[in-house]
N, C-alpha and C positions, 0 to 999 in steps of 0.2 A: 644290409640291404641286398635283396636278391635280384642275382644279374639275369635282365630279361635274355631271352631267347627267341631267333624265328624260325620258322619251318614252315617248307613248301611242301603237298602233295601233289600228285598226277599219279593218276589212272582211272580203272575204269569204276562199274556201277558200286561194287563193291567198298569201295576207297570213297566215292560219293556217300555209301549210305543208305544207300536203294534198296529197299527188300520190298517184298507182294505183300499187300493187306488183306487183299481179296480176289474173287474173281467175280466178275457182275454175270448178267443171269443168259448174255449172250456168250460167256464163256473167256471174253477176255476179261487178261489180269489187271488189276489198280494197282500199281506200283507208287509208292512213297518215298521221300526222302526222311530218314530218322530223326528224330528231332534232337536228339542226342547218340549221333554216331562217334563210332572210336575214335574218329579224327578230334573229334568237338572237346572229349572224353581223355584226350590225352592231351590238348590245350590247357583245357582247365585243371589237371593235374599235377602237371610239367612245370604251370605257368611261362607257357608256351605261346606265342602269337602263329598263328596257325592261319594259310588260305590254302582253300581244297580245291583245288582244280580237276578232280575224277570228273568223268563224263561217262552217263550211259554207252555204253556198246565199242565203247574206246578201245585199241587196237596197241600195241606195242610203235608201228608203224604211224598210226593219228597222233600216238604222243610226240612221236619227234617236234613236229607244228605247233601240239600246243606248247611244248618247253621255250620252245623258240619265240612262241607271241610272249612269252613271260618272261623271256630273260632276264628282264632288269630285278623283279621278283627273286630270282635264282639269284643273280649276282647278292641281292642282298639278305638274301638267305642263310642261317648257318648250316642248314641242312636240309636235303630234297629225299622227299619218301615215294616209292614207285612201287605199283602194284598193275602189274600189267599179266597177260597170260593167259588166263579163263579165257577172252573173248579170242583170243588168238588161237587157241587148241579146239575150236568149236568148228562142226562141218553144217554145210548148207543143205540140213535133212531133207528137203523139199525136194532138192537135184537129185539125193542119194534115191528116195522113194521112188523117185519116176525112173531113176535110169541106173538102177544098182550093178551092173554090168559097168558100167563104165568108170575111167580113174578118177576121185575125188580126191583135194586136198582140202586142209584146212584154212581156216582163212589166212595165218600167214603160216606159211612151211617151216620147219623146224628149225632150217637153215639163215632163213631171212629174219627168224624172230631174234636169233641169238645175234645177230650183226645188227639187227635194229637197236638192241637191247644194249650192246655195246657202245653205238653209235650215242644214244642216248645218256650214257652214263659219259661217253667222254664230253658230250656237251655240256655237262653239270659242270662237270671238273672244268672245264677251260670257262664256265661264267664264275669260275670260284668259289664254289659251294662243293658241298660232301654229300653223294648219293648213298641211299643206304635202301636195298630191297627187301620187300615182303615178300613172303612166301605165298601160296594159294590155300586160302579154305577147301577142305575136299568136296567132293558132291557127292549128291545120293542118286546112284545111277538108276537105279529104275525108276524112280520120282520125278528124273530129268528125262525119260525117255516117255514115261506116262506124257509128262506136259507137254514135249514139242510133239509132238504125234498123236494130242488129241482131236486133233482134227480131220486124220488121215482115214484112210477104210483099211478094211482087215488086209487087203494084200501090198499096201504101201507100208502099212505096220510093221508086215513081214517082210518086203523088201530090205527096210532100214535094218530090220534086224539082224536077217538072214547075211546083209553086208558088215554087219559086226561081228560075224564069225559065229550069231545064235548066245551072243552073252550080252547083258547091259553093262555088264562089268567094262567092257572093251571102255567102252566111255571113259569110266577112271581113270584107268591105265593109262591114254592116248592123254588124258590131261594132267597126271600126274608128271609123263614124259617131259611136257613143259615145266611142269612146278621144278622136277630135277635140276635142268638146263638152268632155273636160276641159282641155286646151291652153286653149281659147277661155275659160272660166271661170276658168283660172289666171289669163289676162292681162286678164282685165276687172275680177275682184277682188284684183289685183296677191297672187296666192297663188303659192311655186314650185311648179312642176311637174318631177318628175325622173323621166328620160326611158326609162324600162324598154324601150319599145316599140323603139327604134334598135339597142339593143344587142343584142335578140335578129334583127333584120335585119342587121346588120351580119355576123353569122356565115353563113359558106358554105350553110349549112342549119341552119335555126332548130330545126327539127324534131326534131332528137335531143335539142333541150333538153325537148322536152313529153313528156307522157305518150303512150300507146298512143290512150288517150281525144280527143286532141289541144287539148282545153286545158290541161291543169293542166300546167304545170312541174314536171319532174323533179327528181332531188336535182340533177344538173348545174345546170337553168335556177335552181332555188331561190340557186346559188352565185354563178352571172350575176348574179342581181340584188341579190345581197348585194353584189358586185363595183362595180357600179353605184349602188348607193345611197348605198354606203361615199366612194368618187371622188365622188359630186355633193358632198355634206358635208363632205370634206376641201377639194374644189375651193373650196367657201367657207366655210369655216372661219373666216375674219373675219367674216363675216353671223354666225353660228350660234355663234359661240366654244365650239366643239368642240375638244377635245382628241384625239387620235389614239394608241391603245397600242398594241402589239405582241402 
């Protein structure tokens, strides 16, 4: 008889499942929830009882609150999956446009995410459950720079750019910076980290996994990382005494 299993997730749109279908003809996007996201994908795999608590636009710092409206969730959890970071290494391009001269940070600093992110993970542990973090899918930085700026005129374009130092690239990099920070958190608070980031490098072209938007993962990347998730937990299966269905 196979011994069931439960798992909590938190974070953001990613972790929900969210990717762009479309864009309508006034130029905003339709975003969807997948009907078969990696979360769902590794429930039915795992035979896993799975509740997704990602939320659109969700913050390292919003998760704290929602961990907390959920505690009882956690406590009877065997294991809590967090995927926080994108929305937190993202800057408010609007401000950057109008007034590139002036200091911008991210929405949360680099310094408040990793104390967040701590703080979070020691709440897991004290409701008696085992946190285990995700890494970040990369982005496609010009694809992401096309989309939030299609709205702008040619010299707010170049404002935002010209404050990226005249790369799209910066983008990555600046949210890479976070993806790092969760490696480095993993191994200082001996938490696993499973490696989403390589497997979308590892392909010829990462890019056709993401949206038009160029962060969100598509329903392909959404199955990458179910793909991914599924292999790191089977890989140790003796840690996690996972069971594996068909």
């Amino acid at each position: 008889m196979m011994l069931k299993k439960k798992l909590i997730a938190f974070g953001d749109s990613v972790m929900k499942g969210v990717y762009m279908e479309d864009v309508d003809r006034e130029g905003k996007p339709h975003y969807v929830i997948a009907k078969n996201s990696f979360i769902d994908e590794f429930g039915r795999r795992l035979g896993c009882d799975v509740s997704n608590y990602g939320r659109f636009g969700s913050t390292v710092t919003a998760g704290q609150g929602v961990i907390d409206r959920h505690s009882k969730d956690v406590s009877n959890s065997n294991y809590v999956l967090l995927e926080y970071g994108g929305n937190d290494s993202d800057f408010d391009w609007e401000s950057i446009a109008t007034a590139p001269g002036e200091n911008h940070n991210p929405r949360t600093p680099m310094m408040l995410f990793a104390k967040a992110y701590r703080g979070i993970i020691d709440r897991i542990r004290d409701y008696g459950s085992n946190p285990i973090i995700l890494s970040l899918p990369p982005l496609c930085s010009k694809r992401y720079f096309d989309y939030f700026t299609k709205n702008m005129d040619l010299q707010r374009k170049n404002n935002v750019l010209n404050w990226l130092g005249g790369s799209f690239e910066t983008i990555n990099s600046w949210h890479e910076s976070y993806n790092l920070k969760l490696f480095e958190l993993g191994s200082s608070l001996g938490i696993p980290v499973v490696d989403i980031t390589s497997a979308f490098l590892a392909c010829r072209d990462y890019s056709r996994y993401l949206c038009c938007d160029g962060i969100h993962p598509n329903e392909d990347g959404q199955r990458l990382i179910a793909d991914t998730v599924c292999d790191y937990f089977c890989e140790h299966v003796g840690m996690f005494g996972l069971t594996t269905v068909s």
